[in-house]
C-alpha positions, 0 to 999 in steps of 0.5 A, spaced: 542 542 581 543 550 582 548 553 586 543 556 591 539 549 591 546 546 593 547 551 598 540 550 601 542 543 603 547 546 608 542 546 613 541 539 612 543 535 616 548 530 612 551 531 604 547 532 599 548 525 594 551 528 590 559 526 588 566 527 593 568 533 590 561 537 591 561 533 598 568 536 600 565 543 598 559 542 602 563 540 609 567 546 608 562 550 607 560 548 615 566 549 617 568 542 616 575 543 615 578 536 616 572 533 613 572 536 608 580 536 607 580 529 607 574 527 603 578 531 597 585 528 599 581 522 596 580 524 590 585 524 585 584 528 579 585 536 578 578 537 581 580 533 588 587 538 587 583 544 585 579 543 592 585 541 596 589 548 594 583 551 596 582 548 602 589 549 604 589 556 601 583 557 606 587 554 612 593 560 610 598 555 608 599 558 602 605 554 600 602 548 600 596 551 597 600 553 590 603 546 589 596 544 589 594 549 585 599 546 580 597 539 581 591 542 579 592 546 572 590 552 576 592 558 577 593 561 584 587 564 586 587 571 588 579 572 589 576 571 596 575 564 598 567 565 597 568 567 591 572 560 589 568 556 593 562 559 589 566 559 582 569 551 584 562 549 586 558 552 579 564 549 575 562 542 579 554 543 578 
């Protein structure tokens, strides 16, 4: 699946099938928070503390946001959030 072909499905009613940390992507696409949020504190590995510190770096809890960041083994983003949403999906696909 491409980028745009993953953006696409947002107009789909439900998540594509495609693995947790992708579908966490895709509901906050939507504006999806809390189910986004929660489908990532299901996943417990860097990719899942990757899209929790963006998350909270979206909902502007920028503490909260670094040590997941950490967690994640990534550097605290200074890009905009689309353009983390965009570089977090391409590295996933």
């Amino acid at each position: 699946m491409t980028l745009d072909e993953f953006k696409a499905t947002l107009a789909a009613s439900g998540p594509p099938d495609v693995a947790a940390p992708l579908r966490a992507l895709w509901h906050d696409a939507r504006g999806e928070w809390e189910a986004a949020h929660t489908v990532a504190q299901e996943i417990a590995d860097s990719t899942g503390a990757w899209i929790h510190a963006y998350l909270h770096r979206k909902e502007g809890d920028l503490g909260n946001a670094a040590y997941w960041y950490q967690r994640a083994h990534q550097p605290v983003a200074t890009d905009s959030l689309d353009e983390e949403w965009r570089r977090i999906v391409t590295t996933l696909l």
